[in-house]
N, C-alpha and C positions, 0 to 999 in steps of 0.2 A: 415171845419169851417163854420159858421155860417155867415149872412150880417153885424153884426155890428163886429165881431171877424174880417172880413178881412178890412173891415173900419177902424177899431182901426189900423191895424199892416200897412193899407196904410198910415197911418196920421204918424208914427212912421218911415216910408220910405220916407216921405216929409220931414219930421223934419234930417234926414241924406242923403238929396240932395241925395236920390236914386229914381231919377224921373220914373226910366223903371220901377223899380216894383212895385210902387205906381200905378203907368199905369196898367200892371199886373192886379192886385188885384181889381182895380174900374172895368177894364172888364169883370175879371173872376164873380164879383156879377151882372152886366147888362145882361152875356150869362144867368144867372139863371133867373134876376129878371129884362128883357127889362126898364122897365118904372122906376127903383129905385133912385128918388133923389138925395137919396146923393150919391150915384154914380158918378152919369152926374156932378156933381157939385163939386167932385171929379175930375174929369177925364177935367172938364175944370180949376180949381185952378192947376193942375199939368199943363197944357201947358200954362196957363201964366207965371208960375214961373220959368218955364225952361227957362236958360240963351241965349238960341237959338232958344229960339220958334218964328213961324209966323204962320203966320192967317192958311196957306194951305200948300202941297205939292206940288211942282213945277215939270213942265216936266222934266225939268232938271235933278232935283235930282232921278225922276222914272226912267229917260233914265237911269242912273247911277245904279240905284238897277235895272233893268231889266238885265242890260249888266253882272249885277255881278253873279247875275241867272243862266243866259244863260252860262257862261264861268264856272260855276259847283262850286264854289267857295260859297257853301253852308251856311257855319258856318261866312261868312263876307257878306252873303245878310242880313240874323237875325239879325248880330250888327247892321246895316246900317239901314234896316227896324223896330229896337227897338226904334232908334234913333226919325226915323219921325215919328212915331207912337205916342213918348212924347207930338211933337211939335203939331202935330195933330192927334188924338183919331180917329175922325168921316172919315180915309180916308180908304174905303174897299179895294181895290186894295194893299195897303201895306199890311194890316192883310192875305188879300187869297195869297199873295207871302210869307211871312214870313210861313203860312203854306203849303202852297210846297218846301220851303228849309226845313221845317221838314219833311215832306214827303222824300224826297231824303237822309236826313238820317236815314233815318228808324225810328222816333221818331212820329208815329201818334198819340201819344197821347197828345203831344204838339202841333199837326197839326192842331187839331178838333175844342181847344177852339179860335183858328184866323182865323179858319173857318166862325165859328158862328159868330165871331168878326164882319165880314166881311158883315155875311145877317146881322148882327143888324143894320149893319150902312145902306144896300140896299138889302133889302126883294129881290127886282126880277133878285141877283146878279147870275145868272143862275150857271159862272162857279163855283163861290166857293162853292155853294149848289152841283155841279156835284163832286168836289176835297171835299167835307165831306160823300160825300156818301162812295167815297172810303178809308177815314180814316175812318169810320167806319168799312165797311167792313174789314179792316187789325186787326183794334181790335178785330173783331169778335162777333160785333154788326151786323147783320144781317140782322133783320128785320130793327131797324132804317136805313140801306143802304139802302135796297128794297123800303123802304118808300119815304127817302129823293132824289134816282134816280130816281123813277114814278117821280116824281113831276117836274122836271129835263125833260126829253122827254115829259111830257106835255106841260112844257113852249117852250121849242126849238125842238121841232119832228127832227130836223136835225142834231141834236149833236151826232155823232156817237159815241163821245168818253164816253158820257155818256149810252147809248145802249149798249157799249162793259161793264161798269163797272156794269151796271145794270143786264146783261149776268150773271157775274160772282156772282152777290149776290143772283142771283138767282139759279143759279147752288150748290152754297153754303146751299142755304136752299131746298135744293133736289125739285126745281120748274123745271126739265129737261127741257119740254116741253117749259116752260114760256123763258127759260135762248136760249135754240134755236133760238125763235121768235128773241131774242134782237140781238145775233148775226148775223142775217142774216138781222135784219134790220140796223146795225151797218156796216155790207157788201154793201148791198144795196147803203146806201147812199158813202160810198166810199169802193168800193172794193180793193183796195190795203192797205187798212188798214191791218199790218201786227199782231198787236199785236190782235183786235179781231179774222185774222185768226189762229192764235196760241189758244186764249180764248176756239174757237169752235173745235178746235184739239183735246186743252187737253181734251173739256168737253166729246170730242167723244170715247177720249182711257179711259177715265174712263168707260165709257157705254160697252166696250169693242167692240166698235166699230171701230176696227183697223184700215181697211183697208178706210175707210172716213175721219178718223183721219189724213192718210196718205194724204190724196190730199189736208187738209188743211194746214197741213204743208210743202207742196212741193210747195202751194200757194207762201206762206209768206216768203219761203228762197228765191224765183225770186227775191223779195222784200228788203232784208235785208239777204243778202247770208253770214255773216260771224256773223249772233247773235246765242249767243252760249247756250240762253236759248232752243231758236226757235230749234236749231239742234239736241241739246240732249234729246226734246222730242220727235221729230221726229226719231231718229232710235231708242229709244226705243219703240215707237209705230211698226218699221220693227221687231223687236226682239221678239214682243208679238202678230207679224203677220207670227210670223216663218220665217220669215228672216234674222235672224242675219247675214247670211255670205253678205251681201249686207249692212249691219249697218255696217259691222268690215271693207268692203272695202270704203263706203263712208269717213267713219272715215280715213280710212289711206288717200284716196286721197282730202282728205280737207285741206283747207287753214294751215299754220304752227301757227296763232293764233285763229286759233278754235281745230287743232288735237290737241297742248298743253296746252289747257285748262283743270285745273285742273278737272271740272265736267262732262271734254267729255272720258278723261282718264281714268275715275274710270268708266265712262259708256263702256267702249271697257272693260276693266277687266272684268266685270259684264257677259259681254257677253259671253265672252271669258271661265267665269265659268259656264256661263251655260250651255253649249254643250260641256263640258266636257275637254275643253283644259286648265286644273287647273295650270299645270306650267305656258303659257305663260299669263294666267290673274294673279297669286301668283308674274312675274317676272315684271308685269306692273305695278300692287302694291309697290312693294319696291322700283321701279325708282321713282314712285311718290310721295311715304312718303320723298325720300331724295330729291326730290327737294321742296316739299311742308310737310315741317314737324309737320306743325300745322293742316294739314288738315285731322283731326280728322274722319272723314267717308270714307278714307281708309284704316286707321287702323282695323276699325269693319268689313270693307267687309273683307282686308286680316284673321281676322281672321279665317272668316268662311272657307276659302279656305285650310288655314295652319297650320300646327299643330305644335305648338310652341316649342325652347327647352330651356333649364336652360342655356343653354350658347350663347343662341341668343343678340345681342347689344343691339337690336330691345323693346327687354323687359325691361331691367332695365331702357331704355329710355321713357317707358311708364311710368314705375313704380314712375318716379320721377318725369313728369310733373305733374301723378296723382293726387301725394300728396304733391308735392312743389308750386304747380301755380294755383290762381285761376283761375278757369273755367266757363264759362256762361252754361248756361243748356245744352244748345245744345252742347257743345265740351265735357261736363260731360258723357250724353249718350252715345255720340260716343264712346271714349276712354276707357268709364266705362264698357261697352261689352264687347269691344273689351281686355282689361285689362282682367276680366275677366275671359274669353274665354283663354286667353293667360295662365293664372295662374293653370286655370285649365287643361289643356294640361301639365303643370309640377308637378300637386299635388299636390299644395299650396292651398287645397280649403278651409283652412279659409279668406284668404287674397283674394282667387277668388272672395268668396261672399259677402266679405267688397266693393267690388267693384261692382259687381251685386247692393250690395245696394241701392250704390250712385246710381248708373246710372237708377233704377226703380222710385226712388225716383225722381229724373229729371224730367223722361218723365211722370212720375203720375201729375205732375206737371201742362204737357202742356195737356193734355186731363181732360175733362168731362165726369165721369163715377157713375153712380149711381145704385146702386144695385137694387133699390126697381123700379127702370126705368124699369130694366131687368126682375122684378118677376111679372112687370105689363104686360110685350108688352107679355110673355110668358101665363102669366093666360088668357089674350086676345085672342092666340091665340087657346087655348084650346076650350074656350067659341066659339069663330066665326067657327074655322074651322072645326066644330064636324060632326060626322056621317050625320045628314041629308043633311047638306050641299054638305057634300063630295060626298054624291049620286047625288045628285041635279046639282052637277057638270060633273060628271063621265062619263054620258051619252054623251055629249057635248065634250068629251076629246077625246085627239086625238090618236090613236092606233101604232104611232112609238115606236119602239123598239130602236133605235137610242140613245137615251140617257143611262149613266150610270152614277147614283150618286153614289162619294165617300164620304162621309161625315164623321164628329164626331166635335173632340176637335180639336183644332188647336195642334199640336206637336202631333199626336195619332198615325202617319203614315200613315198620308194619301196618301203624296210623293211616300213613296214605292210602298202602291198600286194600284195606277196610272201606277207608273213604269213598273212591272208587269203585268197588262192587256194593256199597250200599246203597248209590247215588241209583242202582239199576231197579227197575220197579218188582222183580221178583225177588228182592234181596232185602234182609233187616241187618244193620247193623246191631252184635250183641257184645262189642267189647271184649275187655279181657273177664270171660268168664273162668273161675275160679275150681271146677268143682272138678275135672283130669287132672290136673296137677297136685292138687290137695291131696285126693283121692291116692294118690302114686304115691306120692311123695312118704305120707302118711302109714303106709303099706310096706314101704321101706322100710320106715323108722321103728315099725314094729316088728320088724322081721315075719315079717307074713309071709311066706312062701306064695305063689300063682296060680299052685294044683288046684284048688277051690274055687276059683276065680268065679263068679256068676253075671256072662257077660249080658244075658237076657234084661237081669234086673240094674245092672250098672248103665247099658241103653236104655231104659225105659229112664230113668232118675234122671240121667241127663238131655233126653230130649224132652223131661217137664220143667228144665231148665231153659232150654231152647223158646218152649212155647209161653214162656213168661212173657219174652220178646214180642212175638207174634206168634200165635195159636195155627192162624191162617197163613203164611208167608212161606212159600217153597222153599226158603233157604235162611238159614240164618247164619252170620259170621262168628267165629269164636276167632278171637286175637289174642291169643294168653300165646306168648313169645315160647315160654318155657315146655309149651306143650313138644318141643322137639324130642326130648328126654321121652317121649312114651309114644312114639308113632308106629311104634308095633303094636300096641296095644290101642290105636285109633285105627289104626290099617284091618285090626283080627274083629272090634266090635263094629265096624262101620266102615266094608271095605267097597261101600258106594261111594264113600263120602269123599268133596274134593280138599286136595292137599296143597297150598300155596307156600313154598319156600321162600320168605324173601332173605335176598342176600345184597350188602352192600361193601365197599373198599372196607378193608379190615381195619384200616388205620382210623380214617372218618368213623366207622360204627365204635373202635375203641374209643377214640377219643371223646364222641356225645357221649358213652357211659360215664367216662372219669369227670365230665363237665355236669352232669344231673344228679339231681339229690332223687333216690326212691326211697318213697315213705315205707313199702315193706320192708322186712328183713331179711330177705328171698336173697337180693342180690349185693352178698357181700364181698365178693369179685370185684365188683365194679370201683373201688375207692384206692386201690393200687394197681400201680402198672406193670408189678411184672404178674400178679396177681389177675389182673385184667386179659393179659395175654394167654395167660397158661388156660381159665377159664375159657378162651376161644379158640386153641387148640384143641379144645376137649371135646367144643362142641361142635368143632369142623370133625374129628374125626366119628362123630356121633351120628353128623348125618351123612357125611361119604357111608357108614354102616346101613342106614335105613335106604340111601341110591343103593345099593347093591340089592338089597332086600325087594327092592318093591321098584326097579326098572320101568319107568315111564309112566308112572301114578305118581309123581311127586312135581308140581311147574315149581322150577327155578324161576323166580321174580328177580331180576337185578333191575335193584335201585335206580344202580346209574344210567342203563338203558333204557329205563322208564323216563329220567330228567332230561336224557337225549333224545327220547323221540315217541312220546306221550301215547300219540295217537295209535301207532303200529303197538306197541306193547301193551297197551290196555284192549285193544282188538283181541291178541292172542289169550289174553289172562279171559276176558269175556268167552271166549271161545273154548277156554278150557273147563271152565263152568258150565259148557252146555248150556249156555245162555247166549239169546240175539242181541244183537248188537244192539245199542239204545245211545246216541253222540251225547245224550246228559250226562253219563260217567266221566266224560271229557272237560263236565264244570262242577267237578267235586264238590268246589271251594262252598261252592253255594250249597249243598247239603246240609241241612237245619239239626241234622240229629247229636246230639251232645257229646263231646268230647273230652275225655278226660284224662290224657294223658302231658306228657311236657311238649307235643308236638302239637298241642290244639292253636297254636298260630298261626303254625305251618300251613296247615291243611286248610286254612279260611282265606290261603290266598292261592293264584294261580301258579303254577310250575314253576320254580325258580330254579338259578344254576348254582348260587352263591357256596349249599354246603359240599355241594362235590367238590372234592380233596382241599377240603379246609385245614386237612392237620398238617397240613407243611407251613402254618403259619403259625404253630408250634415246634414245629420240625427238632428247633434243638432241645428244648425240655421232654420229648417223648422218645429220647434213641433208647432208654432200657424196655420199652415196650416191642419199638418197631426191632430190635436185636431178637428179641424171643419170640416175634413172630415170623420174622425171615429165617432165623433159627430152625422153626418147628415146621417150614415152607406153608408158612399160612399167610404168603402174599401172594401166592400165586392163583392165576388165575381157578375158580371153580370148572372144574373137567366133568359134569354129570354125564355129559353124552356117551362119554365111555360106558356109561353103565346101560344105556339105551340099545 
């Protein structure tokens, strides 16, 4: 609405002795329009008319809405504070509490305008400008966070609490570097601050920097030993530092309200499924659905773990909260997979993909994805990283043999062949490590140009990544799918290093994407079909560019001729590693080392045929997919030989 629309509907709210949102509405046009008249004049006719109005707010009555605060009693500090706010418009202190009781209910969107409420009435009101930067940040306003925090540690350099929030807005707009400085100087000034140590934890396992990760959260549990956010990212940080059997006993020997915390529980399952103990993660799962039967993101992991029957309770108990109860997005997702997954383990895949629907439709929802985003950063990356560069580089690059990229499509198998070359004793499995794609991605978004590039020090960083893994191990695996997008720039820093394309039927690889939930934000392609399709166009024509580039340094892996004939195709793949043959690569399954993605089932058992061309038993709900990728001839066979 427009100034005089909410003026009108204020005067309409006087006229029916509805003084709070006559209030409301004069502030909601001052956050726009500071200096507007009939606002103020507004906003003083509501506090004389109010039957209870005085000149000010009284300690008293603050002590009373502070106490009400402080005792968590949320939703009766707002009545309380809607109340003085009538009597007096101009008191900032009530506007920046009223929004942190919406902050506390998750409601920052209500938070922000009694934020601003709050500087209108005192410009240099530091905390509430610190408490808006973080309702921004929640919303997902970013830059205004980054903006309105500077401004925040320039007035008070000593606000840790703002340093730690300014940490995180910065971290969010991929400012690593910048988001470190604030955590540490958010430590600095008080080192037992537990939540920036947590901040700088997470922002460390995200870098895949685990084991630093690990000391900031061993920090902050001396600190606050029974916070069960603090915990759960802490042994998932042991679990992605190959420690799980040290997460799974921490877990058992902790406190009885942190082990039966529902998100420490589904975190021990998790675990428990990764290194292959599937009953007793499948039997931690169903204790936890019956005691927590709403909680919707153990459903999805058990699916992954179990394979559903027609006579299970389990299901038709989905089936009907499915479709009888409304659901917020997030319990939609959850459930919607996990459903699903369930339906399709009994044959029901029309009713599976009625469900898949919902649940893409959800999460398409919470993510930003744009295709033509994607056909940019990719023509980009053609243009910068091209042949003379690549030379320009190469010289400079470093001569380890240590790395082995597996790459492709997300769902293409890359799992297995990981599993497979780890299972070989000169090899470590290292997962999807994080820190090429970040790295790239991040360089993008900042418009960095590649003339500067310092390939010396971006190899040395990432092979102390490598050596997290094994220090001593000839080789170690990186599986990050996405590293496709920068194989000139893996080719120019490491052009010993070997390169594994796996590739599988387009149809089957689109289709596991539109059937999996991924916890990142990376892949927001994946949740529509024609969307799904266009993104696999992009990426066929991406790597048809790097075969051209780099003629017979690149093994094509196809999938299917690994399910048809195991033993001849894992020979060649060993072979192309410069590695002897060893027949244990032939019993993956049995390989101990932790797995963590939605294929960790798969790969704990022997070679099966079941997913090959599984999507013609979807056949009729995927023709806008399979039309835009016969469209783009991205059914046709892969022709790398031409380039050889």
């Amino acid at each position: 609405m427009n100034p005089r629309e909410l003026i009108l509907k204020a005067n309409k709210a006087i006229k029916a002795n509805n003084f709070i949102l006559a209030s409301e509405l004069f502030t909601e046009i001052l956050n726009r329009f500071p200096k507007h008249s009939a606002a103020k004049a507004g906003l003083k006719k509501v506090s004389k008319m109010n039957s209870n109005a005085i000149s000010s707010v009284t300690q008293s009555e603050l002590d009373i809405l502070v106490n009400t605060l402080q005792n968590g009693d949320f939703q009766k500090t707002i009545n309380l504070a809607k109340d003085l706010v009538v009597n007096d418009p101009n008191s900032a202190v009530v506007y920046n509490i009223l929004g942190i009781s919406y902050m506390n209910l998750n409601e920052p969107e209500k938070a922000v305008p009694n934020f601003k409420n709050a500087l209108r009435v005192n410009k240099k009101y530091s905390e509430a400008r610190g408490n808006l930067g973080a309702a921004l940040l929640l919303l997902g306003n970013i830059n205004g966070a980054v903006s309105c925090l500077q401004q925040v540690v320039r007035e008070t350099p000593q606000n840790h609490f703002a340093w730690n929030s300014l940490g995180n807005a910065q971290k969010s707009s991929s400012m690593i570097e910048e988001a470190e400085h604030s955590f540490k100087q958010a430590l600095n000034i008080e080192p037992n601050y537990a939540s920036a140590l947590n901040s700088y934890g997470v922002m460390l396992s995200g870098e895949g920097e685990y084991k630093k990760s690990i000391v900031q959260f061993e920090k902050a549990l001396k600190i606050v030993s029974t916070d069960i956010e603090i915990f759960k990212n802490y042994i998932e940080a042991l679990s992605n530092d190959e420690q799980s059997k040290k997460a799974i006993k921490l877990i058992k020997e902790s406190p009885d309200q942190v082990r039966n915390a529902p998100a420490i529980q589904l975190a021990l399952a998790d675990i428990e499924i990764g290194i292959g103990n599937l009953e007793e993660g499948k039997n931690l799962l169903f204790r936890l659905i019956k005691t927590e039967p709403d909680y919707f993101a153990a459903y999805r992991t058990l699916s992954i773990a179990y394979r559903f029957k027609k006579t299970d309770n389990l299901l038709e108990k989905m089936k009907e909260t499915f479709d009888e109860r409304v659901l917020n997005e997030s319990d939609t997702i959850q459930l919607g997979f996990a459903l699903g997954k369930a339906l399709h383990d009994i044959g029901e895949y029309d009713d599976a993909f009625n469900a898949y629907i919902r649940a893409n439709e959800a999460r398409r929802k919470e993510l930003i994805y744009d295709k033509d985003d994607t056909n940019k950063v990719i023509e980009g990356v053609k243009r910068a990283l091209d042949t003379k560069w690549i030379n320009s580089v190469t010289k400079f690059g470093d001569k380890s043999t240590k790395p082995i990229f597996i790459l492709g499509m997300n769902r293409s198998g890359t799992t297995l062949i990981e599993q497979i070359l780890s299972s070989h004793s000169k090899v470590v499995g290292g997962g999807e490590i994080p820190f090429i794609n970040k790295f790239c991605f991040r360089r993008v978004a900042n418009l960095k140009t590649w003339e500067n590039f310092d390939p010396t020090h971006f190899a040395k960083k990432y092979l102390e990544q490598l050596d997290q893994f094994d220090e001593h191990s000839p080789h170690v695996t990186d599986k990050m799918p996405a590293n496709f997008y920068w194989l000139g720039l893996i080719k120019a820093v490491f052009p010993n290093a070997k390169i594994i394309h796996v590739t599988r039927d387009p149809m089957d690889t689109c289709l596991s994407n539109y059937r999996n939930y991924f916890s990142s934000f990376g892949n927001g392609h994946a949740y529509d079909q024609i969307e799904l399709a266009d993104f696999y166009h992009q990426y066929r024509q991406l790597m048809h560019h790097w075969y051209s580039a780099f003629p017979k340094e690149i093994f094509q892996c196809d999938y299917d001729q690994l399910i048809a004939n195991q033993e001849n195709v894992s020979r060649t793949l060993i072979d192309f590693c410069n590695l002897s043959w060893e027949p244990k690569v032939l019993d993956f399954h049995k390989n101990e080392r932790a797995v963590k993605t939605a294929s960790v089932t798969q790969v704990r058992n022997k070679i099966y045929t079941s997913s090959v061309s599984g999507w013609k038993k979807y056949e009729k709900h995927l023709q806008p997919m399979y039309e835009l990728l016969n469209e783009k001839g991205c059914l046709e066979p892969w022709n790398v030989d031409s380039y050889n």
